[in-house]
C-alpha positions in Angstrom: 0.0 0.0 0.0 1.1 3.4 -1.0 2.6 5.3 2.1 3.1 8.7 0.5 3.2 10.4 -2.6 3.8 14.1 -4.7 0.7 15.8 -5.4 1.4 18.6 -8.2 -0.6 21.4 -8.5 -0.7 24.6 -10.0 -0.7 28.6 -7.6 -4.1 29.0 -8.6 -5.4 25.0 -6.9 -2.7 25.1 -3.8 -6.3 25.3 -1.9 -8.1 22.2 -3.8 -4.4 20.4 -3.1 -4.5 20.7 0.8 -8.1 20.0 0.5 -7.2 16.7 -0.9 -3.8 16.2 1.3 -6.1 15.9 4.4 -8.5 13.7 3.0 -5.7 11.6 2.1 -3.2 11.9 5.0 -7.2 10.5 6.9 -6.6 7.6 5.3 -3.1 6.5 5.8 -1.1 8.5 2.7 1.3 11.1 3.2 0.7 13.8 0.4 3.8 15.8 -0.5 2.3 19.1 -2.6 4.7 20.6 -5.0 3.2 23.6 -6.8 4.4 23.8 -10.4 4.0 26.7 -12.9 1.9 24.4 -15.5 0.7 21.3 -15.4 1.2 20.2 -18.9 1.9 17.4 -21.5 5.7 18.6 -21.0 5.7 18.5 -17.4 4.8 15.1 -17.0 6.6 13.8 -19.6 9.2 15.3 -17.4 8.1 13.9 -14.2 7.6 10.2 -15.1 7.0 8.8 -11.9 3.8 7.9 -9.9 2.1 10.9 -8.5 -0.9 13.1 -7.9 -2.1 15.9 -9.3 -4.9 19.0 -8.8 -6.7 20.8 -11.4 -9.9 22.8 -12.0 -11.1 19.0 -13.2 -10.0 17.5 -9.8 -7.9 14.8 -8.6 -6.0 12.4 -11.6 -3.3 9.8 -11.1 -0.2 10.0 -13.5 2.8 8.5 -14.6 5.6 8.2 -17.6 3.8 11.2 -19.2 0.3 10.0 -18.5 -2.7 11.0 -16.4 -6.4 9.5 -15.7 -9.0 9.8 -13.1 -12.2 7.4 -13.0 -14.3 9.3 -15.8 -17.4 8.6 -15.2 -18.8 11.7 -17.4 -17.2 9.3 -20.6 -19.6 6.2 -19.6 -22.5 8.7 -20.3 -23.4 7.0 -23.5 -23.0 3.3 -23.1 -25.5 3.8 -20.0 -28.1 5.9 -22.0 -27.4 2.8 -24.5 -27.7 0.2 -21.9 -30.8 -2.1 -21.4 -31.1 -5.6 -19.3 -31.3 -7.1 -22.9 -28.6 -5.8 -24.9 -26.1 -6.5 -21.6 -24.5 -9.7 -20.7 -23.9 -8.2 -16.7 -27.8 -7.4 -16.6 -28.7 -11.2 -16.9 -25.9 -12.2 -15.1 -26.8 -10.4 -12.0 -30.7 -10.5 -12.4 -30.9 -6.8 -12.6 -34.7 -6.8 -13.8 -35.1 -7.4 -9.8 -33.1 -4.3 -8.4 -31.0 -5.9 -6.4 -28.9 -5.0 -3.5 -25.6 -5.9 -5.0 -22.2 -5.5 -3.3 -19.1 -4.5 -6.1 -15.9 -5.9 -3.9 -13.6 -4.9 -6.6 -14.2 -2.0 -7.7 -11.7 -0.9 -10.1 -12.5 2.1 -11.7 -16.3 1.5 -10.8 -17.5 1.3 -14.5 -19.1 -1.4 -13.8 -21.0 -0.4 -10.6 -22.2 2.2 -12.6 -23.6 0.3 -15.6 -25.6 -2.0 -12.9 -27.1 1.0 -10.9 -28.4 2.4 -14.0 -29.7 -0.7 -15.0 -31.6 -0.7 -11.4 -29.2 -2.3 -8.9 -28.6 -0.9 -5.8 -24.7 -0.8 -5.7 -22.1 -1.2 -2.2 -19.0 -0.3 -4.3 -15.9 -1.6 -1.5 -12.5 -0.1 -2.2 -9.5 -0.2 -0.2 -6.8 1.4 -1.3 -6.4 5.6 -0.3 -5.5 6.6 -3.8 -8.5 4.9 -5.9 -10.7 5.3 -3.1 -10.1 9.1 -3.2 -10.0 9.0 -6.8 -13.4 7.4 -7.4 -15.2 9.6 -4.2 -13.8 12.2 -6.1 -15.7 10.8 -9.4 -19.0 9.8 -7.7 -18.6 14.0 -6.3 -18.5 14.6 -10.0 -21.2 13.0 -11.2 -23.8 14.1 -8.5 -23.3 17.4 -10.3 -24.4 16.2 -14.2 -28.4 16.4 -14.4 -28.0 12.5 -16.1 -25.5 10.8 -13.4 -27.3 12.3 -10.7 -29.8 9.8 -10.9 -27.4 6.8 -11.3 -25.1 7.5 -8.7 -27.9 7.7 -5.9 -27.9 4.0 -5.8 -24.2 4.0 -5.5 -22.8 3.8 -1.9 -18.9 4.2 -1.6 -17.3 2.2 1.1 -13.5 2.5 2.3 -12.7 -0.9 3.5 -10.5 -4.2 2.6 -13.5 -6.3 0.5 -12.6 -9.5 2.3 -13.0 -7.9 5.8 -16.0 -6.5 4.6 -17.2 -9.5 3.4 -16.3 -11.2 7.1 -18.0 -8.9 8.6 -21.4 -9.1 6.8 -21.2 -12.6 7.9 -20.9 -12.1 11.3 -23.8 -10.1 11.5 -25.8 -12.1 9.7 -26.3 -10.1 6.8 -27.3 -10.9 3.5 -27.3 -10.0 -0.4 -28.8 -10.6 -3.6 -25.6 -10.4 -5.4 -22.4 -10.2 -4.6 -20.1 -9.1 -8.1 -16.1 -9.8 -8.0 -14.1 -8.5 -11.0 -10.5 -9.6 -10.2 -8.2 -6.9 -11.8 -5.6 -9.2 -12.2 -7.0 -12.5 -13.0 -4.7 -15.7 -12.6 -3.7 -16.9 -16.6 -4.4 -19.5 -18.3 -2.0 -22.2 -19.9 -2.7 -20.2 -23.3 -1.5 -16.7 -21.9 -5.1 -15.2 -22.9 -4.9 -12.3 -19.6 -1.5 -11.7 -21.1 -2.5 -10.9 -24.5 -5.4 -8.5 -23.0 -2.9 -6.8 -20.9 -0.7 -6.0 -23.8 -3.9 -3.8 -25.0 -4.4 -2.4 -21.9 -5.8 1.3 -21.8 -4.4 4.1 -20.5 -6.3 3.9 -17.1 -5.7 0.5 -16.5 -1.4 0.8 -17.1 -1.9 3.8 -14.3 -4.0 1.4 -12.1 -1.1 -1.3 -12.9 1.1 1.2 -11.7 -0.8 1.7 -8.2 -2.1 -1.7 -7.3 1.2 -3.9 -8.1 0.8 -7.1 -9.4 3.1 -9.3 -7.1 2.7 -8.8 -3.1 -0.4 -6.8 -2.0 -3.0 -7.3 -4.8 -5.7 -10.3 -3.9 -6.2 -12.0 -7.5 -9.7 -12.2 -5.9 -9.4 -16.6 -4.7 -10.3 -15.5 -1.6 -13.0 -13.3 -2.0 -15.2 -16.6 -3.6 -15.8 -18.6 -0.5 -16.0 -15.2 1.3 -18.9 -14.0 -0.8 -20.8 -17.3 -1.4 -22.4 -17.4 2.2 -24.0 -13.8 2.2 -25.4 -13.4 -1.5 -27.9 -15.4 -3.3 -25.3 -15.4 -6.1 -21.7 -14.7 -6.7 -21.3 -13.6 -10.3 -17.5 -13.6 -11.5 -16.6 -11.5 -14.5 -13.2 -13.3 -16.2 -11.5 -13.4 -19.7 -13.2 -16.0 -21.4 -10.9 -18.4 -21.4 -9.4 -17.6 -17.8 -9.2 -20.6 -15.2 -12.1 -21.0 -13.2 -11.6 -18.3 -9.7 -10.1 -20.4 -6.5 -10.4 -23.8 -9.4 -14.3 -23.3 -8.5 -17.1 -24.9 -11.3 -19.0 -22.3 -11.7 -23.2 -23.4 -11.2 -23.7 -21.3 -14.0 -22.3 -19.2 -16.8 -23.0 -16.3 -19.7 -20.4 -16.5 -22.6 -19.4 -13.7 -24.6 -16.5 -13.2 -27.2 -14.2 -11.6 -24.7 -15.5 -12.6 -21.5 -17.9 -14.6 -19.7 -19.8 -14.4 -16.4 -19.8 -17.5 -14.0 -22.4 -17.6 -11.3 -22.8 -19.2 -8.0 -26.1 -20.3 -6.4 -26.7 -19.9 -2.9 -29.7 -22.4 -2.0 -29.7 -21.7 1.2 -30.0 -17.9 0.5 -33.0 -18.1 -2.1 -36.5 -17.2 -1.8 
């Protein structure tokens, strides 16, 4: 987990900067500010390592002459596009019933969002600082556009490790109607499939590669399975399509698509 990190901003966001220092230094990260005279193409090409930055636009994440924040502005138009018919995830997670669905890998929350406006009510768990701040700062965002507004009222942002979470739902004996898991890095197959996807990975994602490492403290989302399966009424497991099976698990279930596929398990215990 990141312990600190150089925020850049410009004279004119020094304010917005601190703003976002506190919130951060609240949850474990030490923010150094460095104001710059312009934050532009040239700077961070000049500046290629991982840090934060401030703008009129908000927090971003950038690296090796990059920068991204969650954008959930962007997804405006596959969601108007959306219906439970036309998408795989809406079948998947029986969205035609509005369920109260928790998102324990959040990612950039594209997903999340695509299910709330398709009716879900989303618990979107994140627990690292950085993306945590970066997609409150996106939800912030979106409760301003007239559109989002609406979708983003059925998403609830929670700062917490998803399998204590999930532990802890047990415990008190709660339940769910789905529970989603969306392993950023899922484990490869003996045909190298994740590795050919991650060689046309977009810009967000080689920034999120950047943050959440690979090797040591990223969960390839095993243990979140046996978690999940005693709270929710189904576990539904977004993979590349020809990715193992998560924690070597037969799915009870699955939607195939050409890049992808969605494998479900059935909680009988759970159902109505």
């Amino acid at each position: 987990m990141v312990g600190e990190i150089r925020l850049y901003t410009e004279h004119d966001f020094q304010e917005k900067a601190q703003q976002y220092a506190v919130v951060l230094s609240s949850r474990g990260v030490d923010t150094f500010i460095e104001v710059v005279e312009k934050l532009n193409a040239r700077f961070f090409r000049h500046h290629p390592e991982l840090a934060l930055c401030v703008d009129d636009e908000g927090l971003w994440l950038c690296a090796n002459g990059m920068r991204m924040q969650p954008d959930w502005k962007a997804e405006v138009g596959r969601l108007k596009r959306a219906s439970i018919k036309s998408e795989m995830i809406a079948r998947a997670c029986n969205l035609t019933e509005k369920p109260q669905l928790v998102d324990a890998t959040a990612g950039l929350g594209h997903d999340s969002l695509l299910m709330a406006q398709l009716g879900a009510n989303v618990i979107l768990i994140e627990r690292h600082p950085i993306l945590f701040t970066l997609l409150e700062d996106a939800k912030r965002l979106a409760e301003q556009d007239s559109f989002l507004s609406k979708v983003v009222a059925r998403i609830q942002l929670v700062f917490s490790d998803s399998a204590e979470y999930l532990k802890q739902q047990a415990i008190e004996n709660q339940s769910f109607d789905v529970v989603y898991l969306d392993p950023m890095f899922p484990q490869r197959d003996q045909n190298h499939q994740a590795e050919k996807k991650q060689a046309q990975v977009k810009k967000q994602m080689q920034l999120l590669h950047l943050l959440l490492p690979e090797d040591g403290e990223m969960d390839l989302g095993d243990g979140l399975l046996d978690l999940a399966k005693p709270i929710a009424k189904r576990v539904i497991v977004k993979r590349p399509r020809h990715a193992v099976f998560l924690a070597n698990q037969q799915p009870d279930h699955q939607w195939l698509g050409d890049a992808c596929r969605f494998d479900a398990y059935f909680s009988h215990a759970l159902s109505d």
